[in-house]
C-alpha positions as CSV (number, residue, x, y, z in Angstrom):
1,X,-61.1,-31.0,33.6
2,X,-62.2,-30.1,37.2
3,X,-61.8,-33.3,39.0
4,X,-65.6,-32.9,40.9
5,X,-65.8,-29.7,43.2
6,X,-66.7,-31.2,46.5
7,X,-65.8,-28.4,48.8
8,X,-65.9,-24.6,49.0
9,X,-61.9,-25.0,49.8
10,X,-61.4,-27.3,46.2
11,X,-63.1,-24.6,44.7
12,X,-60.7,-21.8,45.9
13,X,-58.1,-23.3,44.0
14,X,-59.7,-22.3,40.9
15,X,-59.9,-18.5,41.2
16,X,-59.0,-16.0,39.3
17,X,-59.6,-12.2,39.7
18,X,-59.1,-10.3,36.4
19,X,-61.7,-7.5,36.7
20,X,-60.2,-6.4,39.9
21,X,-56.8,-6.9,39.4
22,X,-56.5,-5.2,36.1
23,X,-58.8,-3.0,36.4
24,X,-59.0,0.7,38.3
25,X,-61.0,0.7,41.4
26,X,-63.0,3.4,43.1
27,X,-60.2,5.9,44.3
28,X,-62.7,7.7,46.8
29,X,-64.0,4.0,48.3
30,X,-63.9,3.1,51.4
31,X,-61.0,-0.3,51.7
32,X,-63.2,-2.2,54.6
33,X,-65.9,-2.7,52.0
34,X,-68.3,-0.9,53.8
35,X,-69.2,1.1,50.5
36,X,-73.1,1.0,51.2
37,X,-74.5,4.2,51.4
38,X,-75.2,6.1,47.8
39,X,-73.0,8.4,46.6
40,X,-71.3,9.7,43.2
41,X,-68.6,7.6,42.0
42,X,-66.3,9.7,39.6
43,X,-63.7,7.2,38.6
44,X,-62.1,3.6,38.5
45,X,-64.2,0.4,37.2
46,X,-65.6,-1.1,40.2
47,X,-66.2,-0.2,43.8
48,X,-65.5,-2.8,46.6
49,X,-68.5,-3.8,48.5
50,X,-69.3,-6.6,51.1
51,X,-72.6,-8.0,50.4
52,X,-75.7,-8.0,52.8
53,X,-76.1,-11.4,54.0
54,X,-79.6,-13.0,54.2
55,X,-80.6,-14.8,57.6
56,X,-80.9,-18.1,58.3
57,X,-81.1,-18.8,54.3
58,X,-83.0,-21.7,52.5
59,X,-82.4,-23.1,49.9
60,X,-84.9,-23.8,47.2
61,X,-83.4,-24.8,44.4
62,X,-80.0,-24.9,42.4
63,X,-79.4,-25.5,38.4
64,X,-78.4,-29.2,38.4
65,X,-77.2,-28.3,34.5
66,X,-75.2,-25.9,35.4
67,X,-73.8,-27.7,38.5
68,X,-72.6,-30.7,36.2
69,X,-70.9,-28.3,33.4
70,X,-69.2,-26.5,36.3
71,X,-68.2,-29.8,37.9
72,X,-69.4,-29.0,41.2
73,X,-70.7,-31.9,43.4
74,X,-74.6,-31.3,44.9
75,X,-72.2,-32.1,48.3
76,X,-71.4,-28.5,47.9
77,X,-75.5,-27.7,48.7
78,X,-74.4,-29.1,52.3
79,X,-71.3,-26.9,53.1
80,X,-72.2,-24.8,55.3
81,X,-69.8,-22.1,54.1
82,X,-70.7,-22.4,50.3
83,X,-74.5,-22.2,51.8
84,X,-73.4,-18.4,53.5
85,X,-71.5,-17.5,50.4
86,X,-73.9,-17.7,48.0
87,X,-76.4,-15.9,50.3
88,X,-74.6,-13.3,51.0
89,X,-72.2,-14.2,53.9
90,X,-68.3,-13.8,53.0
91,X,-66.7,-13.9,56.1
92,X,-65.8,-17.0,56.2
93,X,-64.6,-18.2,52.9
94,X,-61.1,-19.6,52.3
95,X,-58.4,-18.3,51.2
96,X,-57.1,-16.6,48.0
97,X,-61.0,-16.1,47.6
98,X,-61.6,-12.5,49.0
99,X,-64.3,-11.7,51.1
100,X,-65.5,-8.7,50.1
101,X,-67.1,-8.2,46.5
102,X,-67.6,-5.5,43.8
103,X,-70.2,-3.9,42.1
104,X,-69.9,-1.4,39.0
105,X,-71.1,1.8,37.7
106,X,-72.7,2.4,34.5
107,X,-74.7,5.3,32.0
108,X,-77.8,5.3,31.1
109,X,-79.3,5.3,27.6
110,X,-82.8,5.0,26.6
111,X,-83.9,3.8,23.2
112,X,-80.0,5.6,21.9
113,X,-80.8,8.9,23.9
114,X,-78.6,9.7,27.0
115,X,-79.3,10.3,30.3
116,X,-78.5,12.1,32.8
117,X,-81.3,13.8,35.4
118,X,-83.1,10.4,36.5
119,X,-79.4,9.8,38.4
120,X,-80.2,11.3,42.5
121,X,-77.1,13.7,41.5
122,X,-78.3,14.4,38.0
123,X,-74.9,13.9,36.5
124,X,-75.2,10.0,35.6
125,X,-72.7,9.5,38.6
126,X,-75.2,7.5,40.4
127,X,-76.0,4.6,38.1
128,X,-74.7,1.2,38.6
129,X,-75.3,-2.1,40.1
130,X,-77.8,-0.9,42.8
131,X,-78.1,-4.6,44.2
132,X,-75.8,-7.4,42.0
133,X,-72.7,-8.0,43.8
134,X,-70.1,-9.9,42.0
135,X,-68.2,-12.4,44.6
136,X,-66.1,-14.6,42.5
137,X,-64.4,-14.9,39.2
138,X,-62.7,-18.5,38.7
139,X,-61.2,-20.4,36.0
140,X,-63.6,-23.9,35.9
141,X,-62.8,-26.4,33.0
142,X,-60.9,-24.1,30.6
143,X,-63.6,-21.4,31.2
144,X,-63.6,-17.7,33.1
145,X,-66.9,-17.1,34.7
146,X,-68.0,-14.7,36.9
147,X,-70.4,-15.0,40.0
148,X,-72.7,-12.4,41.2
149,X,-75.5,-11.9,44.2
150,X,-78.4,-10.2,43.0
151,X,-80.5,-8.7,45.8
152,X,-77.3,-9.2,48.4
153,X,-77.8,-5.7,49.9
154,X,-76.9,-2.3,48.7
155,X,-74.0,-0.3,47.1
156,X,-73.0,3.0,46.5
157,X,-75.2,2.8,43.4
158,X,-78.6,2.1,44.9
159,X,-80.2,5.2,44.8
160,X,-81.7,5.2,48.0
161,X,-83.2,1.3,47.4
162,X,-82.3,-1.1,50.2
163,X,-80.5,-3.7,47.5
164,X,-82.4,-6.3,48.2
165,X,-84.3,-8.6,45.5
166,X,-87.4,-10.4,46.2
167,X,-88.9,-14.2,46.1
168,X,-91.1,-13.5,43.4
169,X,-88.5,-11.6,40.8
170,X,-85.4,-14.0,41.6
171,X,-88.0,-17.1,40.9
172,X,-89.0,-15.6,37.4
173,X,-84.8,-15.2,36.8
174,X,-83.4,-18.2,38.3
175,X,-86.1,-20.7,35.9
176,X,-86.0,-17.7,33.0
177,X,-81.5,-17.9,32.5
178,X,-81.8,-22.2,32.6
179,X,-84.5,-22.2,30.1
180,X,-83.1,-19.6,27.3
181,X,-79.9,-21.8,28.2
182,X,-81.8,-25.0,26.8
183,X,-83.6,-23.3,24.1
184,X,-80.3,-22.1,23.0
185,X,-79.6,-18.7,23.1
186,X,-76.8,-16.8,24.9
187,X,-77.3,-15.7,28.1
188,X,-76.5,-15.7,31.8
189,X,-76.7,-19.0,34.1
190,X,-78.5,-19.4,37.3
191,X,-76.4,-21.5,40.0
192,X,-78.5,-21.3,43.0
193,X,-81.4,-19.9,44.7
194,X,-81.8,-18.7,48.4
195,X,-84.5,-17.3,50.5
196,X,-84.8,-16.4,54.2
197,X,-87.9,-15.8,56.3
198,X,-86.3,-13.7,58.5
199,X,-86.8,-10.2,56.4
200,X,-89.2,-8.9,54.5
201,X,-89.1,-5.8,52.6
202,X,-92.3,-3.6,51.1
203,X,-92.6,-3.5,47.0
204,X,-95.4,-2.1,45.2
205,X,-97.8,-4.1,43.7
206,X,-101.2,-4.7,42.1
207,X,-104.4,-6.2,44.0
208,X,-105.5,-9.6,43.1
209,X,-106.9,-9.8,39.7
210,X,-106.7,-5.6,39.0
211,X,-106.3,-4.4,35.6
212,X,-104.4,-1.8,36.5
213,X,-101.3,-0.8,34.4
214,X,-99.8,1.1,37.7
215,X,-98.8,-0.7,41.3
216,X,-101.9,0.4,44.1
217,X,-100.9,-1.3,47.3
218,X,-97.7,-1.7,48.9
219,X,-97.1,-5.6,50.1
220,X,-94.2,-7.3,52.3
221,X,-92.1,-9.9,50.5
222,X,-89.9,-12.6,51.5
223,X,-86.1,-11.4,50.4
224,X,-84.2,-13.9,48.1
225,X,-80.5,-14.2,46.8
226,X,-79.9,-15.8,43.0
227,X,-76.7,-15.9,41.9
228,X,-76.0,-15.4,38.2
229,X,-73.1,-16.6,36.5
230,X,-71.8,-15.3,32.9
231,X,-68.1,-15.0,31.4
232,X,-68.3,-11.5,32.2
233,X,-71.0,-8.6,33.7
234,X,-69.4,-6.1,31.4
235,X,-72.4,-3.9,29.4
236,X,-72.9,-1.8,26.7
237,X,-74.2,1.0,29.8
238,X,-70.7,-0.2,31.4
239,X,-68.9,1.3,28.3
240,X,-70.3,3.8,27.5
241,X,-69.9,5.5,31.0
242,X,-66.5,5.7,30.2
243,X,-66.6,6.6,26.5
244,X,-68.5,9.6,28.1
245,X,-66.2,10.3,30.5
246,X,-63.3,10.2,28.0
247,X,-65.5,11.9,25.6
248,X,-65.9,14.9,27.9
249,X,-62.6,14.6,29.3
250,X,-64.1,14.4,32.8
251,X,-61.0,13.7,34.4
252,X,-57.0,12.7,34.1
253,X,-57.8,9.2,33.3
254,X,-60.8,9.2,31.5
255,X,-58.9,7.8,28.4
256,X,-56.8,5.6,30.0
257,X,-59.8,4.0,31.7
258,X,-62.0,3.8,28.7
259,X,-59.1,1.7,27.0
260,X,-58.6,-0.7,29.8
261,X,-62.2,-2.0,29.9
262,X,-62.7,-1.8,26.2
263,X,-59.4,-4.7,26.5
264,X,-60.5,-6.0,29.3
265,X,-63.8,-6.7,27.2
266,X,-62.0,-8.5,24.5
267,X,-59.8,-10.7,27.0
268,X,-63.1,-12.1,28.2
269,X,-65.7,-12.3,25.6
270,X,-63.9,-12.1,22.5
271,X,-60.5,-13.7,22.9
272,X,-60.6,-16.4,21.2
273,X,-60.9,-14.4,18.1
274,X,-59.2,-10.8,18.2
275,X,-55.9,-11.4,18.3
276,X,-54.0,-9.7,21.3
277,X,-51.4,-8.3,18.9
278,X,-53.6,-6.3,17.2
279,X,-53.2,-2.7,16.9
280,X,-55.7,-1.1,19.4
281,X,-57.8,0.7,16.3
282,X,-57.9,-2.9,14.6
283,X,-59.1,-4.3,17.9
284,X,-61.9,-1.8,18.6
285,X,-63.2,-2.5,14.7
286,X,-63.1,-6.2,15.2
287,X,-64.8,-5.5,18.5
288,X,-67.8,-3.6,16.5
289,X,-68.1,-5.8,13.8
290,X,-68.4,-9.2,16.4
291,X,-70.3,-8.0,19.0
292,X,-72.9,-6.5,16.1
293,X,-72.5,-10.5,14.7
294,X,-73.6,-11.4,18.3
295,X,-76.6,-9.1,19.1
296,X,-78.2,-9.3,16.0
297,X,-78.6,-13.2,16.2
298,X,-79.2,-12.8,19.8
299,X,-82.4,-10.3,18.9
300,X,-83.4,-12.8,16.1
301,X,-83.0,-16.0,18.5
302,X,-85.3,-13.6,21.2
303,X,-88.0,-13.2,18.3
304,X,-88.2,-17.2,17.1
305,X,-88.7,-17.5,20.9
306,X,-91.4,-15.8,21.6
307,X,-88.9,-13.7,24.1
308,X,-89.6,-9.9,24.8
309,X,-87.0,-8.2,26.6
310,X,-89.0,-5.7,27.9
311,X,-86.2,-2.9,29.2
312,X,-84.1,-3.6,26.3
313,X,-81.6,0.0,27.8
314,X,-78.3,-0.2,27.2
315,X,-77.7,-0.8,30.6
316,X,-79.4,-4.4,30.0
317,X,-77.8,-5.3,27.3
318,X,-74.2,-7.6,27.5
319,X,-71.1,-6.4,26.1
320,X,-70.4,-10.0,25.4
321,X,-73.6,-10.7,23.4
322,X,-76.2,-12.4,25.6
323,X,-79.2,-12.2,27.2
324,X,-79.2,-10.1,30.7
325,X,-81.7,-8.8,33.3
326,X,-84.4,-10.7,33.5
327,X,-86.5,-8.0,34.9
328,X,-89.9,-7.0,33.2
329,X,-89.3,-10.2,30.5
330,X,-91.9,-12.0,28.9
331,X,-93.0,-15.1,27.1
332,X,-95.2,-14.6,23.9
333,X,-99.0,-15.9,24.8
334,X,-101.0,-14.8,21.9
335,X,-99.0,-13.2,19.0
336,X,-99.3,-9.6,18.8
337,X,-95.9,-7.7,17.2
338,X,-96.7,-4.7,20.0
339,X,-96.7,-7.2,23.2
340,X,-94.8,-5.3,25.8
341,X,-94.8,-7.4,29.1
342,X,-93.5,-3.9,31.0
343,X,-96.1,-1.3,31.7
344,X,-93.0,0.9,31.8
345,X,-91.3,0.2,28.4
346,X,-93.7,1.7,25.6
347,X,-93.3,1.1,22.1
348,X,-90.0,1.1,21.5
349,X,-89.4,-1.7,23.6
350,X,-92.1,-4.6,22.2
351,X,-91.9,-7.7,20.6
352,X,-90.9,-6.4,16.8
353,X,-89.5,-3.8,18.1
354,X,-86.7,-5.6,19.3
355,X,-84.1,-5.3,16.4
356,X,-84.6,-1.5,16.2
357,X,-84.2,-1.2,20.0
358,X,-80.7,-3.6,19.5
359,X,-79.8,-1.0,17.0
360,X,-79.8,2.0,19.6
361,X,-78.0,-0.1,21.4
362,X,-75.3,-0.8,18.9
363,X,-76.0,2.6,18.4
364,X,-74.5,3.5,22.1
365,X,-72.1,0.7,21.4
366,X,-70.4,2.2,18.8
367,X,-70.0,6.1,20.7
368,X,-68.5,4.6,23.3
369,X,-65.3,3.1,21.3
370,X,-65.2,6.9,19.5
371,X,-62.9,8.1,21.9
372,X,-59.9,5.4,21.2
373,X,-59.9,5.9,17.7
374,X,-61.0,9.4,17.4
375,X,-57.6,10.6,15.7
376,X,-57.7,8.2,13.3
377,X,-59.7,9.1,10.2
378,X,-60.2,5.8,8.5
379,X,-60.7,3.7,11.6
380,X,-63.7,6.5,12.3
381,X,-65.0,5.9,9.1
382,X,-64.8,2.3,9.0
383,X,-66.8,2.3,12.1
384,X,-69.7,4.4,11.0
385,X,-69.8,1.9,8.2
386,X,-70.2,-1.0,10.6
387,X,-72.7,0.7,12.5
388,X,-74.5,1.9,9.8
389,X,-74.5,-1.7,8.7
390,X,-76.5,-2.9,11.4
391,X,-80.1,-2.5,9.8
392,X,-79.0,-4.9,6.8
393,X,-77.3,-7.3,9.4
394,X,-80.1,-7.7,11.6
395,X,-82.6,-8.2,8.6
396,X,-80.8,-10.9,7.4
397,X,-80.1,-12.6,10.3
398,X,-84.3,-11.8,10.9
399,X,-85.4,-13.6,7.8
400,X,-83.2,-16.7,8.2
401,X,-84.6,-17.1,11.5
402,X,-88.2,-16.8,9.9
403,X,-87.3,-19.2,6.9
404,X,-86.0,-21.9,9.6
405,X,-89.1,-21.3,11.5
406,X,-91.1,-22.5,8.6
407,X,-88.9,-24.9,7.7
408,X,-88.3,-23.0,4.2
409,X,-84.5,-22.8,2.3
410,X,-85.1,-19.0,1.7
411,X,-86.9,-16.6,3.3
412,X,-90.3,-15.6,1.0
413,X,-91.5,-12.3,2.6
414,X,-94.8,-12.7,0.6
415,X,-95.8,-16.1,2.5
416,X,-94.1,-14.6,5.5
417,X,-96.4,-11.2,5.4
418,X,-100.1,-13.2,4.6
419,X,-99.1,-15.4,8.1
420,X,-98.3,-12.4,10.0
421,X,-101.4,-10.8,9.1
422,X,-103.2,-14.3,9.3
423,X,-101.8,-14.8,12.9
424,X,-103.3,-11.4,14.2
425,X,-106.5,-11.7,13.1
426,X,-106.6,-15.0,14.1
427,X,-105.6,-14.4,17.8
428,X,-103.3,-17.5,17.7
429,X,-100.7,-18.7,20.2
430,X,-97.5,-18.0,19.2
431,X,-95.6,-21.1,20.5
432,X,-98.4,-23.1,19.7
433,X,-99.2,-22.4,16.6
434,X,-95.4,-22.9,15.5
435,X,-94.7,-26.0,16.9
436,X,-97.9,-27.5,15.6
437,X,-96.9,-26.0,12.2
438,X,-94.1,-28.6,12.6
439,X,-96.0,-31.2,11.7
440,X,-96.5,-30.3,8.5
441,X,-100.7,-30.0,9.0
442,X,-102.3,-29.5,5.2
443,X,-105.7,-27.8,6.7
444,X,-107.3,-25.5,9.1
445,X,-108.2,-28.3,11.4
446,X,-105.1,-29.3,11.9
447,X,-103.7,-26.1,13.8
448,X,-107.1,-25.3,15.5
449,X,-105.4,-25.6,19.0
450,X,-103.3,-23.2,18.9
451,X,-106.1,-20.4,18.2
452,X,-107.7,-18.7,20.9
453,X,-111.1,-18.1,19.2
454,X,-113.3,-19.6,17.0
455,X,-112.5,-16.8,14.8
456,X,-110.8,-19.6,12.3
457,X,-113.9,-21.1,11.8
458,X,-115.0,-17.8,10.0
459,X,-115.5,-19.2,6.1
460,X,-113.3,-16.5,5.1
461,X,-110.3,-16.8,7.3
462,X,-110.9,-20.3,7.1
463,X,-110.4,-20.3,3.3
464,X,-107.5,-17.8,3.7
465,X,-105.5,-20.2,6.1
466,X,-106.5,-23.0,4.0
467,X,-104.8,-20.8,0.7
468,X,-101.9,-20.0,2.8
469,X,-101.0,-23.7,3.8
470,X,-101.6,-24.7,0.1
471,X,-99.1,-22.3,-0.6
472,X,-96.9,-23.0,1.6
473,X,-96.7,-26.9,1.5
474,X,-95.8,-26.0,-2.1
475,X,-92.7,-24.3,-1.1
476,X,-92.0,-26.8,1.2
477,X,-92.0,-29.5,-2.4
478,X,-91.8,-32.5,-0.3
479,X,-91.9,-35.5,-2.1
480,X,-92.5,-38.7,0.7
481,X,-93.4,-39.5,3.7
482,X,-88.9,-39.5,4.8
483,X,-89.4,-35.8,3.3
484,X,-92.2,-34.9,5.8
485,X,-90.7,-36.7,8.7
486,X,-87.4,-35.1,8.7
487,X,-88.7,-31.8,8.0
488,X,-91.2,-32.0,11.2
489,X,-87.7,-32.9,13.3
490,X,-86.0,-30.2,12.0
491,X,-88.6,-27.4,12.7
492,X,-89.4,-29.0,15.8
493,X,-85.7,-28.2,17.0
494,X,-86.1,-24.5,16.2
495,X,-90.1,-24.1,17.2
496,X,-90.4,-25.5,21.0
497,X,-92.6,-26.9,22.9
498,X,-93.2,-25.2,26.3
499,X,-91.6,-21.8,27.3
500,X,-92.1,-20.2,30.6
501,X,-95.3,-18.4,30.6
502,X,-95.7,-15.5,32.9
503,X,-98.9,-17.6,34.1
504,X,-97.3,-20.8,34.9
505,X,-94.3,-18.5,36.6
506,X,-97.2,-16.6,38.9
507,X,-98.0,-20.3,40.4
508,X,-94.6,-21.3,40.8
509,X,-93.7,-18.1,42.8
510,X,-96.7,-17.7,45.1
511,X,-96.4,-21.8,45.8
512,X,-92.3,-20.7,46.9
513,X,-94.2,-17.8,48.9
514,X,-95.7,-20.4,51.0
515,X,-92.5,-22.5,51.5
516,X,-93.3,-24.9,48.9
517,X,-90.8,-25.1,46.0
518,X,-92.2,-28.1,44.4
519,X,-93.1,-26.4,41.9
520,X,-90.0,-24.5,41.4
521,X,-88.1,-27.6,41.0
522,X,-90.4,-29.0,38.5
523,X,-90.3,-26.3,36.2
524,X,-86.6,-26.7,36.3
525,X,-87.2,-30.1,34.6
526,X,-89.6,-28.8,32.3
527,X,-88.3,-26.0,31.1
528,X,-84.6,-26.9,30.6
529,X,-86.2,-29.4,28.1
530,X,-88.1,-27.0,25.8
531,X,-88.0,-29.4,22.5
532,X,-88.5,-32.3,23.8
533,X,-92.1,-33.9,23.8
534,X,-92.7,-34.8,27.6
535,X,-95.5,-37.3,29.0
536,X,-98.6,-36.5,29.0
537,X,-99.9,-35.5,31.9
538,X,-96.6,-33.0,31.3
539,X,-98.4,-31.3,27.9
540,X,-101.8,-31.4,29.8
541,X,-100.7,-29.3,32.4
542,X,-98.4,-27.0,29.9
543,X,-98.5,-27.1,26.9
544,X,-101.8,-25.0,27.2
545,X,-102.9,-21.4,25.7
546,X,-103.5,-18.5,28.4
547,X,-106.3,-19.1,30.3
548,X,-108.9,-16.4,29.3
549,X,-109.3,-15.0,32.6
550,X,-106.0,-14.3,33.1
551,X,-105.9,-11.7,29.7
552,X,-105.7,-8.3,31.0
553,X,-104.8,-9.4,34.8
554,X,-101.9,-7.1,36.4
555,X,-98.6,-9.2,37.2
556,X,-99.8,-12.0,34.7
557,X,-100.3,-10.4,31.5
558,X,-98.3,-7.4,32.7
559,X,-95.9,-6.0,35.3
560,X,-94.6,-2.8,36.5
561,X,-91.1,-3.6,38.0
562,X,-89.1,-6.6,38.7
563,X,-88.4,-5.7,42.3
């Protein structure tokens, strides 16, 4: 154990590069850092890049969770130097920490389709971390993390962008990582927030309570810094840039590349259960068949959330398994198996959709290891057969998850297919209606909060819902009041309580817009205790259905970018 981080100097002791030191950089980059301007990158994993610093930063808030599993002391808030790092500012860090950072390229894949001509050079050269800076990798407790600036300025990848992330979007991810943490379900971590009033920067947005599904005015926003922490930033877009590469045999070490990150991958998401010995082929199967284990339970976790994704591209989705890129995400209000928070995303990217999107991905997954096997006849085959498997691995993992969240030993796709059709023509809450489900009700009346309407109090659907928790109290076959009791705590640890709602978020983000991060901080509380049942004057304020005014309302019920 870490014996309590209390300085930016005790926590230099702990670091450990392995993404730079193993792996290739940018042969074309320029060594000062100063790698800011876009550009094609051809080769290597990672480009150096010195962050842009925010001014005079504030802080607003910082994951006290996170800060205790990391050991760090809230002395470190204080520092002056751990203040300037984490916004931006490496000049003066101790040594062996480096000050200068690195950000990494990436492909492009849509839904399993490639893509090349949205890149500025039309060659997919282009794509990469456009404004996340990774700073730090240390060793803390046993445990390799890595630390990375999002909106700390811009990199060869930006695309023209200026790099920089704004109050409103790094609000939404800083709470967003720290409550998926707490409902638990892999993802990255939020360690601190920073915002300066010194520069603003124009986004486009929607006019006050517009139903527009595109942006119509351009507004200045307050720049922010959130640093995210995970084991590793590697993603499926990150491979499969170099599976391309190798693929196409785009240049002398196209192969050689692809291999390194494929075992840098496995040193630091999957070590602890492909064994290093391992023939490379046996490595790159183990590979497909646990990181299709991972993002099938991921997906399933995301749906007995209420989570949508959103952008669910390759490029967004972690190597290692877990959630990443909280940009046009979103909270279930009322159910719908099309909700799609992103004006941008379509289809293919909404609530239901998830599992077939996650297959694409696996999809992508799998093309990029090709290369490293490709002379290998039965290694090739024995992938295709654990991609192919993916469809029957995600369904199972699907209807456990829906057999937990009714409390049921066995999934019953009959009972399962009257409340899905129940719940739309209901209009019910989805979070709502599930946790109030835990308590067992036997009628109707029992659930009536959770519905949006008074559509329930239709005879018909009345008598329907009535049927359907007959039938379902008969699976259930509890015999006494114990029976009931334990059940309700059971479900109540899989169905929560609050969830951050894209409504709530809004008032937390235009309060921080006016320099108070109350409500920031409160949130925090709240929302890194999901199951719990919390006073009362808590539930009154949220454990509330969308407010009906707000249905239909640009930036609440949907969004066009993250910014």
């Amino acid at each position: 154990m870490n014996k309590n981080i209390k300085t930016l100097e005790e926590l230099s002791s702990f670091v450990n590069y392995s993404f730079i030191e193993e792996l290739n950089s940018d042969p074309d980059t320029n060594n000062n850092g100063e790698n800011k301007h876009p550009r094609e990158v051809f080769s290597g994993h990672y480009v150096p890049v010195k962050p842009t610093s925010i001014k005079e930063p504030i802080y607003i808030a910082h994951s006290k969770n996170f800060f205790e599993e990391l050991d760090f002391d809230e002395s470190l808030l204080k520092e002056e130097n751990f203040v300037k790092m984490f916004s931006g500012d490496l000049c003066n860090i101790p040594k062996p920490m480096r000050n200068q950072g690195w950000a990494t390229g990436y492909a492009l894949s849509i839904y399993g389709r490639e893509y090349y001509m949205q890149c500025p050079f039309q060659t997919g050269n282009g794509y990469g971390d456009g404004r996340a800076i990774s700073v730090l990798e240390a060793v803390l407790n046993g445990k390799r993390w890595e630390f990375q600036l999002k909106g700390a300025g811009r990199t060869p990848y930006c695309r023209g962008a200026d790099g920089r992330a704004v109050l409103r979007s790094s609000v939404r991810e800083f709470l967003a990582q720290e409550h998926m943490h707490k409902l638990g379900i892999p993802t990255s971590r939020s360690l601190t927030l920073f915002t300066s009033k010194k520069e603003q920067v124009s986004r486009p947005w929607f006019k006050d309570y517009s139903h527009s599904r595109d942006p119509e005015v351009m507004i200045e926003e307050d720049v922010a810094i959130t640093t995210r922490v995970a084991p590793s930033f590697i993603r499926v877009g990150q491979l499969e840039l170099f599976g391309r590469r190798a693929r196409k045999h785009e240049h002398s070490k196209a192969y050689e590349e692809l291999e390194k990150i494929v075992l840098h991958l496995i040193n630091r998401e999957y070590n602890q259960t492909i064994n290093q010995n391992l023939k490379l082929e046996e490595k790159v199967l183990l590979l497909a068949k646990q990181f299709q284990d991972r993002l099938t339970s991921l997906v399933a976790n995301w749906i007995r959330v209420g989570y949508c994704q959103g952008n669910f591209n390759s490029d967004n989705c972690a190597a290692g398994g877990f959630t990443l890129d909280y940009g046009p995400f979103g909270f279930i209000d009322m159910f719908d198996p099309n909700y799609q928070p992103w004006t941008g995303g379509g289809m293919h990217f909404s609530f239901f959709n998830q599992p077939q999107a996650a297959q694409k991905n696996f999809k992508s997954f799998c093309s990029a290891l090709k290369p490293l096997i490709i002379s290998d006849l039965d290694s090739i085959k024995k992938l295709e057969e654990i991609e192919n498997d993916f469809p029957k691995a995600i369904q199972e993992k699907i209807e456990n998850m829906w057999a937990s969240k009714l409390g049921l030993n066995k999934f019953d796709p009959k009972l399962y297919n009257e409340l899905i059709n129940l719940m739309i023509e209901s209009e019910v809450d989805y979070t709502i209606f599930f946790r109030e489900l835990s308590n067992i009700p036997n009628n109707i009346e029992e659930l009536k909060e959770s519905f949006y309407n008074t559509t329930f109090e239709n005879e018909n659907i009345k008598r329907k819902w009535n049927n359907w928790l007959e039938e379902w109290n008969n699976k259930l076959n509890l015999n006494s009041k114990e029976d009931i009791e334990n059940l309700s705590k059971q479900m109540k640890l899989i169905n929560p309580k609050y969830i951050l709602r894209e409504w709530i978020l809004v008032r937390a983000y235009k309060k921080a817009e006016e320099g108070d991060y109350s409500l920031v901080n409160e949130l925090q509380e709240i929302m890194t205790n999901p199951y719990a049942e919390q006073t009362k004057e808590i539930e009154k304020k949220y454990y509330n259905k969308k407010p009906s005014d707000f249905f239909g309302i640009a930036g609440i019920s949907h969004i066009s970018c993250s910014s």
